[in-house]
LUMLUMDREN-2810 file (N, C-alpha, C; in Angstrom, 1 decimal):
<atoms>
<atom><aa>X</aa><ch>A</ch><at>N</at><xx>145.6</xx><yy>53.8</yy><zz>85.5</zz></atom>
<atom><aa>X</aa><ch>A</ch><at>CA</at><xx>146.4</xx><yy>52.5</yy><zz>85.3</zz></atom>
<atom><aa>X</aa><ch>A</ch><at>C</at><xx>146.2</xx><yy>52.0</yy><zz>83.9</zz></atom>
<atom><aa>X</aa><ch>A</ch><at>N</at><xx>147.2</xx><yy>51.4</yy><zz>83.3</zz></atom>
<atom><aa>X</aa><ch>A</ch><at>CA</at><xx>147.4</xx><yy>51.2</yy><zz>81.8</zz></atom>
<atom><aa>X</aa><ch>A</ch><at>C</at><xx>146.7</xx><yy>49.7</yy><zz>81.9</zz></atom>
<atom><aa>X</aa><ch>A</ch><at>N</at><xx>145.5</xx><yy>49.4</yy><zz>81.0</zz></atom>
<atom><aa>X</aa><ch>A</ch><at>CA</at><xx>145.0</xx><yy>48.2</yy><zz>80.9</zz></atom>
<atom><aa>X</aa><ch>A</ch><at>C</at><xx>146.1</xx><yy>47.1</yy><zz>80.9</zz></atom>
<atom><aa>X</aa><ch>A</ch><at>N</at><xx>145.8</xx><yy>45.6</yy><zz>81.4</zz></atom>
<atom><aa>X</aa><ch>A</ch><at>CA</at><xx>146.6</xx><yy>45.0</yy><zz>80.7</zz></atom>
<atom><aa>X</aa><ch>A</ch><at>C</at><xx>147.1</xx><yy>44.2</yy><zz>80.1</zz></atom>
<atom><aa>X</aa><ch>A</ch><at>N</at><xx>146.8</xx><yy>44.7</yy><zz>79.0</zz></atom>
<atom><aa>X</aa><ch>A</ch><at>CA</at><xx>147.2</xx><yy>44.4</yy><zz>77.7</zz></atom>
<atom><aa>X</aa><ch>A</ch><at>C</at><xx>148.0</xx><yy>45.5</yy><zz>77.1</zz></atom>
<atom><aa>X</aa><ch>A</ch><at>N</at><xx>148.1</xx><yy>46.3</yy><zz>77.7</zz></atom>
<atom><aa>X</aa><ch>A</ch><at>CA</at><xx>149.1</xx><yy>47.6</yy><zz>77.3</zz></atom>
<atom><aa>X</aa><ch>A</ch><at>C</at><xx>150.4</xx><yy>47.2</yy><zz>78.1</zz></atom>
<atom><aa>X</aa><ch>A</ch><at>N</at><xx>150.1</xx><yy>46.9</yy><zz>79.4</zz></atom>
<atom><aa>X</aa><ch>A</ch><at>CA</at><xx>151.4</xx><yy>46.7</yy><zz>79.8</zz></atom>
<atom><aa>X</aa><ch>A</ch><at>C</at><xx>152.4</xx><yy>45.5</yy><zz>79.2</zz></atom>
<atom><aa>X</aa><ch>A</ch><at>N</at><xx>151.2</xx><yy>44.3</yy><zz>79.0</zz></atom>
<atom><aa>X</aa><ch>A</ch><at>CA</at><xx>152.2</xx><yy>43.4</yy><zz>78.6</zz></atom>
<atom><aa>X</aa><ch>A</ch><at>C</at><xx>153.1</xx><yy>43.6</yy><zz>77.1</zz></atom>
<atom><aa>X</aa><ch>A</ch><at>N</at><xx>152.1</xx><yy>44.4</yy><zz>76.4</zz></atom>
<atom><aa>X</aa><ch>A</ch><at>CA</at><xx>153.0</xx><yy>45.1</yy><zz>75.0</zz></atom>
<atom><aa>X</aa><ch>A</ch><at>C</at><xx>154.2</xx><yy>45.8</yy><zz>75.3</zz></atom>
<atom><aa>X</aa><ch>A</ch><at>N</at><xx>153.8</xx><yy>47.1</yy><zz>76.6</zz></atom>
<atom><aa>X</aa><ch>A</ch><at>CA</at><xx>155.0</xx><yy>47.5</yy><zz>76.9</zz></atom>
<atom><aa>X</aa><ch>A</ch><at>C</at><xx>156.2</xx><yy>46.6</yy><zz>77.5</zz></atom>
<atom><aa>X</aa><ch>A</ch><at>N</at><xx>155.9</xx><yy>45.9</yy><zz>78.1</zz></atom>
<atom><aa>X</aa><ch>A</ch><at>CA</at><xx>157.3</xx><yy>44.8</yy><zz>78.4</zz></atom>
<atom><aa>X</aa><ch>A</ch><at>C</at><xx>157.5</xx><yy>43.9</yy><zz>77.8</zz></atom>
<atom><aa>X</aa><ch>A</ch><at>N</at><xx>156.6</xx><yy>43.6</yy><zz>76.5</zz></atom>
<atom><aa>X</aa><ch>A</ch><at>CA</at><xx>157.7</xx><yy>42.8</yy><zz>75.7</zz></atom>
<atom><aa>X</aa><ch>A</ch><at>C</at><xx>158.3</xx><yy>43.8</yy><zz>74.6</zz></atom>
<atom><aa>X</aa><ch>A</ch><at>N</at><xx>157.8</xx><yy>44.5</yy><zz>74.5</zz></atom>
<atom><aa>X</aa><ch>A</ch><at>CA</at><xx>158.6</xx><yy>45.8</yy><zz>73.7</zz></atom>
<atom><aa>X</aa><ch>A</ch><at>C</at><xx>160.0</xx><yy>45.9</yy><zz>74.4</zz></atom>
<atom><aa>X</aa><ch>A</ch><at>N</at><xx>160.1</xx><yy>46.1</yy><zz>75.8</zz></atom>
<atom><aa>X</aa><ch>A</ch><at>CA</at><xx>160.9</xx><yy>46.6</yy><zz>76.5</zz></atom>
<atom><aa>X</aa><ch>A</ch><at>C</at><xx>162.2</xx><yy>45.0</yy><zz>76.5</zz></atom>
<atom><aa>X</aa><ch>A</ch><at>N</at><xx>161.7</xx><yy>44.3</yy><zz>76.3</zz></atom>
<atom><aa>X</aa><ch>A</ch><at>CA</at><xx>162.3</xx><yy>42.7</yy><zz>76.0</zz></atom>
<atom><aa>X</aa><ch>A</ch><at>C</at><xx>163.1</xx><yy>42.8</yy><zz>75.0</zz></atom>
<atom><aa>X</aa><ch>A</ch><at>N</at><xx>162.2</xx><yy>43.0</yy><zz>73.9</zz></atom>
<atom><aa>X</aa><ch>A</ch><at>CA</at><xx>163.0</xx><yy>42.9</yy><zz>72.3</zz></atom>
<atom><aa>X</aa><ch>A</ch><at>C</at><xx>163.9</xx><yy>44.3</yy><zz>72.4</zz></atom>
<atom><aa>X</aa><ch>A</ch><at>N</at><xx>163.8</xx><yy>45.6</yy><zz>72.9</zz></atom>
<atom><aa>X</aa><ch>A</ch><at>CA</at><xx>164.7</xx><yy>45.9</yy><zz>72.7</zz></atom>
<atom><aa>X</aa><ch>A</ch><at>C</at><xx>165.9</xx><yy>45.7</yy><zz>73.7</zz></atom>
<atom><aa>X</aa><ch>A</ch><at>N</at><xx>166.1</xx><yy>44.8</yy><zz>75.1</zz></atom>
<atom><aa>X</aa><ch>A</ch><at>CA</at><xx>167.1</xx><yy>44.4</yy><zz>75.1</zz></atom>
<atom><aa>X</aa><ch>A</ch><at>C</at><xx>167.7</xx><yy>43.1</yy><zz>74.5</zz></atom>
<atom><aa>X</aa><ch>A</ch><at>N</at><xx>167.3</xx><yy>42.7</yy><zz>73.3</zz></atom>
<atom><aa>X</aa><ch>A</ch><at>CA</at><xx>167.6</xx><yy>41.5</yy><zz>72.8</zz></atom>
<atom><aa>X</aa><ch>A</ch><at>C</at><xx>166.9</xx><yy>40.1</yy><zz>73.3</zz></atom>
<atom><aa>X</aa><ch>A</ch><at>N</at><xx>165.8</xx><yy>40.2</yy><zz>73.8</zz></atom>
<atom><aa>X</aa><ch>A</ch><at>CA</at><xx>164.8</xx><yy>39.4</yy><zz>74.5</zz></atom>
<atom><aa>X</aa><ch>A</ch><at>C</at><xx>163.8</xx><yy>38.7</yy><zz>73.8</zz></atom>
<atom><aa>X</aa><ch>A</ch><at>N</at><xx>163.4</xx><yy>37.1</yy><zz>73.3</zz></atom>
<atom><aa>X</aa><ch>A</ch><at>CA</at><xx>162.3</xx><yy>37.1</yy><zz>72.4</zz></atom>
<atom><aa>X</aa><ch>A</ch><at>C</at><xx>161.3</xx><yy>36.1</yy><zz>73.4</zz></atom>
<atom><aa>X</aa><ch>A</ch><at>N</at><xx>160.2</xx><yy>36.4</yy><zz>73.7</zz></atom>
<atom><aa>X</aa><ch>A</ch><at>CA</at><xx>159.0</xx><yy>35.3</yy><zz>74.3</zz></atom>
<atom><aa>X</aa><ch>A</ch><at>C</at><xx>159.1</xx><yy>34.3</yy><zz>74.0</zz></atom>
<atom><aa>X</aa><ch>A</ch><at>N</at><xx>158.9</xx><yy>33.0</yy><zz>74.2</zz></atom>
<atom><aa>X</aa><ch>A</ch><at>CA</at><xx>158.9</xx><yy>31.6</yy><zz>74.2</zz></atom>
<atom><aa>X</aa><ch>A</ch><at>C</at><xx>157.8</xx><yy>31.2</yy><zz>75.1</zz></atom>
<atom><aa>X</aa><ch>A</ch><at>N</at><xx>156.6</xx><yy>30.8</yy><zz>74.5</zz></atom>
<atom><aa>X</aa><ch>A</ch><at>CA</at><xx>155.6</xx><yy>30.2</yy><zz>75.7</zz></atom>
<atom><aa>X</aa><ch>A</ch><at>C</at><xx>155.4</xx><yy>28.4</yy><zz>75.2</zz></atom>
<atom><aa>X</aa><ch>A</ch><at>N</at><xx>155.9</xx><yy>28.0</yy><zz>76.1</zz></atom>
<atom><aa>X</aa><ch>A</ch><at>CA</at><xx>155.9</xx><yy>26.2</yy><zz>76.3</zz></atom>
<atom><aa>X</aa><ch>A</ch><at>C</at><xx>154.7</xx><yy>25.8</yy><zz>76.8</zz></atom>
<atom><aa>X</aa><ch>A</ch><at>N</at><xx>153.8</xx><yy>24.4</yy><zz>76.4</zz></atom>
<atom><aa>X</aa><ch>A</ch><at>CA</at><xx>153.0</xx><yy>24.1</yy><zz>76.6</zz></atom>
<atom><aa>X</aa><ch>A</ch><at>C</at><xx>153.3</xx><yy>22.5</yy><zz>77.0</zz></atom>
<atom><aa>X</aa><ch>A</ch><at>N</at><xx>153.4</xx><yy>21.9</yy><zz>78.5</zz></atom>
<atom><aa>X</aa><ch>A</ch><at>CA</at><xx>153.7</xx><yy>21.1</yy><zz>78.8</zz></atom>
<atom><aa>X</aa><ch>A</ch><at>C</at><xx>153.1</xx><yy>20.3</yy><zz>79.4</zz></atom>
<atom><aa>X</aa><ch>A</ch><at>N</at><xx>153.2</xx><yy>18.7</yy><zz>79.6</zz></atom>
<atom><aa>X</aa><ch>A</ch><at>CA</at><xx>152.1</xx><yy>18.0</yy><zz>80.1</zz></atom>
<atom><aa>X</aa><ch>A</ch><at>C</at><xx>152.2</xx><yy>18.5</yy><zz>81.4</zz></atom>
<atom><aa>X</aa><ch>A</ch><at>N</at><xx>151.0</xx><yy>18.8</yy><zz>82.7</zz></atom>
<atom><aa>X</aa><ch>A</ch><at>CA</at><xx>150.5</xx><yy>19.2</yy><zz>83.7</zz></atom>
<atom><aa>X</aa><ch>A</ch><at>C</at><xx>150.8</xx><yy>18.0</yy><zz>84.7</zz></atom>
<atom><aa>X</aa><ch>A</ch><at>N</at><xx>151.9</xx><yy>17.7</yy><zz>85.7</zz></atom>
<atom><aa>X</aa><ch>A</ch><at>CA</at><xx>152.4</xx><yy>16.8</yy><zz>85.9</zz></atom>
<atom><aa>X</aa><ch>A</ch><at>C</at><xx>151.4</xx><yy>16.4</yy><zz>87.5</zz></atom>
<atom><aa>X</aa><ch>A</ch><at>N</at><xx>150.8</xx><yy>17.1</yy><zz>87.6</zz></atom>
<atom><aa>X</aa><ch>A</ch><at>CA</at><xx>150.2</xx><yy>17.0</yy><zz>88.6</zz></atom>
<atom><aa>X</aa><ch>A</ch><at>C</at><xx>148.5</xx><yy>16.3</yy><zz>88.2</zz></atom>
<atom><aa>X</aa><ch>A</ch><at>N</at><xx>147.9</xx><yy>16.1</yy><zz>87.3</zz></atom>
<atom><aa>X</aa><ch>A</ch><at>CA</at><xx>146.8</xx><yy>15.5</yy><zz>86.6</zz></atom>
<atom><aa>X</aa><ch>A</ch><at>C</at><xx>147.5</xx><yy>14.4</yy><zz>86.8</zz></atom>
<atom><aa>X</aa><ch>A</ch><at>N</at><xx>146.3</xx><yy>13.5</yy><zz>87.4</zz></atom>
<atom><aa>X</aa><ch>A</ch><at>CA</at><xx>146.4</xx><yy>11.7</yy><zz>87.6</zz></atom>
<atom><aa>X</aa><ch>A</ch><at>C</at><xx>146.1</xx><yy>11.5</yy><zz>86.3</zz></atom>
<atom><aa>X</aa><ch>A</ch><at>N</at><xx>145.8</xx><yy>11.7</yy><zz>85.5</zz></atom>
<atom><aa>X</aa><ch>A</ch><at>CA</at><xx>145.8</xx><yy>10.9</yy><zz>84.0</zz></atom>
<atom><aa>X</aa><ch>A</ch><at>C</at><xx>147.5</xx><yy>11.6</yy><zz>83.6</zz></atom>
<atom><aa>X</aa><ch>A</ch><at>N</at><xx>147.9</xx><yy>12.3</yy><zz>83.4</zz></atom>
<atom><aa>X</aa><ch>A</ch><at>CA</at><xx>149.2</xx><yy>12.5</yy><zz>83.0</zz></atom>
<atom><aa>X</aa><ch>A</ch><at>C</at><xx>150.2</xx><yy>11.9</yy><zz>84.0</zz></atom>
<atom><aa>X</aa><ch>A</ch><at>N</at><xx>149.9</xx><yy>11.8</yy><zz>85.0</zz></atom>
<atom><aa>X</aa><ch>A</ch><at>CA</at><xx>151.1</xx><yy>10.6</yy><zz>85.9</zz></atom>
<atom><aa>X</aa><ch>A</ch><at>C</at><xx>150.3</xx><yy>9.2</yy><zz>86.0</zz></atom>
<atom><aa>X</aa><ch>A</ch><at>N</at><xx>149.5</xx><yy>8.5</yy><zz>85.0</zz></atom>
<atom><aa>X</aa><ch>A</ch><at>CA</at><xx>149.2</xx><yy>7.3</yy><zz>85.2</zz></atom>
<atom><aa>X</aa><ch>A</ch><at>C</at><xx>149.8</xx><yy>7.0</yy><zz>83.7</zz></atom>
<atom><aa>X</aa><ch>A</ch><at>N</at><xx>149.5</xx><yy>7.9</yy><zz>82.8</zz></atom>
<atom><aa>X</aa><ch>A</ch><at>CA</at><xx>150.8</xx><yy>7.9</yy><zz>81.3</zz></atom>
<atom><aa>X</aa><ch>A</ch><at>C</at><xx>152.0</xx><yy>7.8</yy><zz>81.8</zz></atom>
<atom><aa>X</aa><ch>A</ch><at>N</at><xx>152.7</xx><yy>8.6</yy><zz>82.5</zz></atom>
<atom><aa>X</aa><ch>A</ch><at>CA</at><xx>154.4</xx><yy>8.8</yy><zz>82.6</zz></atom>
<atom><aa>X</aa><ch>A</ch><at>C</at><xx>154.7</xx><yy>7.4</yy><zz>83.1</zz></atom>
<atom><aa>X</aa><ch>A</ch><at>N</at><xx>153.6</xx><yy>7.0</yy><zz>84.3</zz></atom>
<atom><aa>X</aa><ch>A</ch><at>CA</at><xx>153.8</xx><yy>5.7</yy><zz>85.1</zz></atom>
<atom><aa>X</aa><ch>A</ch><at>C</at><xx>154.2</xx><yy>4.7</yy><zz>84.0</zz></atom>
<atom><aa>X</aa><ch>A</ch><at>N</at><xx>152.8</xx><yy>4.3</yy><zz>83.1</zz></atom>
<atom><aa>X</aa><ch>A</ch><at>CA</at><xx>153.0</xx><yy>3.3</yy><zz>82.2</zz></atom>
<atom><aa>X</aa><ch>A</ch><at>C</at><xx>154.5</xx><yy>3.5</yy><zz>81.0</zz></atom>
<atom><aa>X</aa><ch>A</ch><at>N</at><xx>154.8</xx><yy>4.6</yy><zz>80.5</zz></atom>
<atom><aa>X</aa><ch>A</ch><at>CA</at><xx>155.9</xx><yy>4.7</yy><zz>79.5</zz></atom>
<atom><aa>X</aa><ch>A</ch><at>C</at><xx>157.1</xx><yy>5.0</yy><zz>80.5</zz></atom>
<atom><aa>X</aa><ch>A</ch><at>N</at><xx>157.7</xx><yy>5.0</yy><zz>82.0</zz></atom>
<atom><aa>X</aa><ch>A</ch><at>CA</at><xx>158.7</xx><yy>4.1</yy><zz>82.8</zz></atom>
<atom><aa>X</aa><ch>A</ch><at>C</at><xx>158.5</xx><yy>2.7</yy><zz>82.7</zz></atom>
<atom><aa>X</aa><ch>A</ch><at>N</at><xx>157.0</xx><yy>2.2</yy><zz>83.1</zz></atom>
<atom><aa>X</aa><ch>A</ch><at>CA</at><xx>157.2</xx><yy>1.0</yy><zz>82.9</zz></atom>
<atom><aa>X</aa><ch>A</ch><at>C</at><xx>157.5</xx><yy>0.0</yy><zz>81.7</zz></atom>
<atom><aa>X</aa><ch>A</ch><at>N</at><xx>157.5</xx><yy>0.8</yy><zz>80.7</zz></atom>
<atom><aa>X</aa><ch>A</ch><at>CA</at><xx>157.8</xx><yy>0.1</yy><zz>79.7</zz></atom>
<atom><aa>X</aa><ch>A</ch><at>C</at><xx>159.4</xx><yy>0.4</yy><zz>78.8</zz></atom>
<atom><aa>X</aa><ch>A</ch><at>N</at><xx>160.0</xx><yy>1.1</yy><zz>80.1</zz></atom>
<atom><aa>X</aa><ch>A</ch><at>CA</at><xx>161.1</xx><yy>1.2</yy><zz>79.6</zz></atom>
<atom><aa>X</aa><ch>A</ch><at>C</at><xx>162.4</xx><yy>-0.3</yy><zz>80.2</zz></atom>
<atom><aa>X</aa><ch>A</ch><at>N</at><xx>163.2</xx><yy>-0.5</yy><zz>79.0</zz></atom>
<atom><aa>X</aa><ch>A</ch><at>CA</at><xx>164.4</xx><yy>-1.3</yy><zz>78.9</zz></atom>
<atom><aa>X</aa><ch>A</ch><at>C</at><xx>165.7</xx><yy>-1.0</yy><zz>79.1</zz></atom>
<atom><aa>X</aa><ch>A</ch><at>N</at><xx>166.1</xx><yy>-1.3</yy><zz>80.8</zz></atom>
<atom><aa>X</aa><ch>A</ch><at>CA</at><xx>167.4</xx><yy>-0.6</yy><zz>81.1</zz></atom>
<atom><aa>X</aa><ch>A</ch><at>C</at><xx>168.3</xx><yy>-0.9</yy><zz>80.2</zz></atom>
<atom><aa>X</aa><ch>A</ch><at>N</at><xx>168.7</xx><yy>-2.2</yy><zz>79.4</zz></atom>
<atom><aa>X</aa><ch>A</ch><at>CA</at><xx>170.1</xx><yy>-1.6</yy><zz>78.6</zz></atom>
<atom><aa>X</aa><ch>A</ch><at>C</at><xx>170.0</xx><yy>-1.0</yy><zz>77.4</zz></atom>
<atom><aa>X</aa><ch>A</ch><at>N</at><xx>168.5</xx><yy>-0.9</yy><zz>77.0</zz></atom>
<atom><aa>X</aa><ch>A</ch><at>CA</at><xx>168.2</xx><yy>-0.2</yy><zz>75.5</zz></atom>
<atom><aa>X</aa><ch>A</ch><at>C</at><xx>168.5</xx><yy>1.5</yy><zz>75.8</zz></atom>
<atom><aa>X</aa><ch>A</ch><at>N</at><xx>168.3</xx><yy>1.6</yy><zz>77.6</zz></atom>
<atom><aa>X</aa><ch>A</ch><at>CA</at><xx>168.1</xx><yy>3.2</yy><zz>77.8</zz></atom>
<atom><aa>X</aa><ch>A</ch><at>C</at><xx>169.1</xx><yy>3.8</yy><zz>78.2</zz></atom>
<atom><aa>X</aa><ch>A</ch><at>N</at><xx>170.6</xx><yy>2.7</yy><zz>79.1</zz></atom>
<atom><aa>X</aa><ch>A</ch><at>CA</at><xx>171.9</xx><yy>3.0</yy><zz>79.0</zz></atom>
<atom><aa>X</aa><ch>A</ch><at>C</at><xx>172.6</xx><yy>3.1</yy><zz>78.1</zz></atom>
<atom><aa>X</aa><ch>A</ch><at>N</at><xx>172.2</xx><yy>2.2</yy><zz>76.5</zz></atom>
<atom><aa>X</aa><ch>A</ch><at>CA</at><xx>172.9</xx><yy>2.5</yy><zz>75.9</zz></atom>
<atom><aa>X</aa><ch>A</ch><at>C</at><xx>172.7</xx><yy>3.7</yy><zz>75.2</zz></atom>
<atom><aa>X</aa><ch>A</ch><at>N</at><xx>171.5</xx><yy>4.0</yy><zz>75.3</zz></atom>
<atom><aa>X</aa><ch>A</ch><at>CA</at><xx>171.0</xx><yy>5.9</yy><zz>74.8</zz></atom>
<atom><aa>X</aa><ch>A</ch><at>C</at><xx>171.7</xx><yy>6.9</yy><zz>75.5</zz></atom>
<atom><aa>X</aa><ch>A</ch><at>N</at><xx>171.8</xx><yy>6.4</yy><zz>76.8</zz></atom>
<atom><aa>X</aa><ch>A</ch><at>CA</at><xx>172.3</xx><yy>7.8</yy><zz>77.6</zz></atom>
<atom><aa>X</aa><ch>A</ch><at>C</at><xx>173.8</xx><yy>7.6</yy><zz>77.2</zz></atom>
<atom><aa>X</aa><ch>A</ch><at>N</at><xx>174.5</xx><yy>6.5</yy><zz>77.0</zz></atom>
<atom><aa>X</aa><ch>A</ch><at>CA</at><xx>175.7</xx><yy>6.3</yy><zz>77.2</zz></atom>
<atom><aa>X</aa><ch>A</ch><at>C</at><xx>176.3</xx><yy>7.3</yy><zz>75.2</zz></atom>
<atom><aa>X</aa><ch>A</ch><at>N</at><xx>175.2</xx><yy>7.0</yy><zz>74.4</zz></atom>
<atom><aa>X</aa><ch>A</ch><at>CA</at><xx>175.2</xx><yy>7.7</yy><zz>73.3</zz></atom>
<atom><aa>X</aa><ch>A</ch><at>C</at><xx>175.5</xx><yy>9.5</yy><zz>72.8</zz></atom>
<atom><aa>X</aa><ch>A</ch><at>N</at><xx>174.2</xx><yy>10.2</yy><zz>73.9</zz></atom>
<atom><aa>X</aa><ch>A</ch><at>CA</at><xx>174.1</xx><yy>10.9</yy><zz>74.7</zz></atom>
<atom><aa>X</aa><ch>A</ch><at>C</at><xx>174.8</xx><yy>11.6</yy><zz>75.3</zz></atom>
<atom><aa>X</aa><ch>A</ch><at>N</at><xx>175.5</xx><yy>11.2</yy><zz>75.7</zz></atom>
<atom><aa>X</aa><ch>A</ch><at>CA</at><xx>177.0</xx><yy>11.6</yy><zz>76.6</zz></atom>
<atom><aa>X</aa><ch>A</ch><at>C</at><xx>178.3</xx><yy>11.7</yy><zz>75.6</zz></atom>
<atom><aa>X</aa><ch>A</ch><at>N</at><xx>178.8</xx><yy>10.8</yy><zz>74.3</zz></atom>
<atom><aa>X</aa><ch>A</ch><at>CA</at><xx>179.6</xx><yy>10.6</yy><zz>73.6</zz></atom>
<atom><aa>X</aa><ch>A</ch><at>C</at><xx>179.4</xx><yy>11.7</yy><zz>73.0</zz></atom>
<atom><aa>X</aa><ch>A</ch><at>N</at><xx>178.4</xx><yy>12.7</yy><zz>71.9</zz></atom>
<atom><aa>X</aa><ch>A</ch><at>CA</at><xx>178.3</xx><yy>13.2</yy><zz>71.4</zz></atom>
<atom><aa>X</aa><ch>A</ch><at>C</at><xx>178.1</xx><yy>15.0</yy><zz>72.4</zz></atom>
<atom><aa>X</aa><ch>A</ch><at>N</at><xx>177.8</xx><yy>14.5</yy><zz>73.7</zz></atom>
<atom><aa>X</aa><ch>A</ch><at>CA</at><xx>177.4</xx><yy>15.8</yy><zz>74.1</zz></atom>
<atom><aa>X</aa><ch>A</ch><at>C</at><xx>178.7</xx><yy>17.0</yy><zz>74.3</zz></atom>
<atom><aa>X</aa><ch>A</ch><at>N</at><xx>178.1</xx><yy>17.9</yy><zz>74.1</zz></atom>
<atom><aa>X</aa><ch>A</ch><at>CA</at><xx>179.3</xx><yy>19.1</yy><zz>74.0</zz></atom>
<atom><aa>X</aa><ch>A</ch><at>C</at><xx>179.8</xx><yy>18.9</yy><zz>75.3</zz></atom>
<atom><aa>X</aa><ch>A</ch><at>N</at><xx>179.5</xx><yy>18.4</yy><zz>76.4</zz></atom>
<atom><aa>X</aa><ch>A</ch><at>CA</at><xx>179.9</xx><yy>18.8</yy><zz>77.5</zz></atom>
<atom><aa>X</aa><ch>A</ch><at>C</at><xx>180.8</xx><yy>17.9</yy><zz>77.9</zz></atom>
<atom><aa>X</aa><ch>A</ch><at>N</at><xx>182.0</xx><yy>18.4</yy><zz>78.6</zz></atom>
<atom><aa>X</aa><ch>A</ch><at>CA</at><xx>183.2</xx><yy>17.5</yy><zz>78.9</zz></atom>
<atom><aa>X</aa><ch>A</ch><at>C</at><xx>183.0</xx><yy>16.7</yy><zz>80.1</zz></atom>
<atom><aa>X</aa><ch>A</ch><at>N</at><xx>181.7</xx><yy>17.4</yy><zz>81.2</zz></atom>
<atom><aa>X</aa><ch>A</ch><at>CA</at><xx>181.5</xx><yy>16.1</yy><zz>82.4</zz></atom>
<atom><aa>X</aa><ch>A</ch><at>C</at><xx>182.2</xx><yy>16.2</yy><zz>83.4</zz></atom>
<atom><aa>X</aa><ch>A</ch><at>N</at><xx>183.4</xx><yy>16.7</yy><zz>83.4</zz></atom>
<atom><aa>X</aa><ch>A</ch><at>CA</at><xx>184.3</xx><yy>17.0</yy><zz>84.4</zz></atom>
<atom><aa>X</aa><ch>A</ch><at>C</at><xx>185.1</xx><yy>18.4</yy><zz>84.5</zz></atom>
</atoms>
């Protein structure tokens, strides 16, 4: 059996040549009570018309027709 670290060379090899590139994301861990006692506080400190008019911005410029 191929160590592995050979396999995962073989399949990103096997990636790039179908046009495939790795992307590894590092994101807050939503399940840590200190990372949902942060999220808590910056909702709570958010301003519904300061954040409607963002999304409503958002929407104006987005490629997407919505319907």
């Amino acid at each position: 059996m191929a160590l592995a670290a050979e396999r995962m060379r073989a399949m990103r090899e096997r990636r790039r040549a179908r046009g495939l590139r790795e992307l590894r994301l590092v994101v807050p861990d939503a399940r840590s009570n200190a990372v949902r006692r942060r999220i808590a506080r910056q909702v709570a400190g958010l301003r519904g018309e300061r954040e409607r008019a963002a999304m409503e911005w958002i929407e104006a410029v987005s490629e997407f027709d919505g319907g």
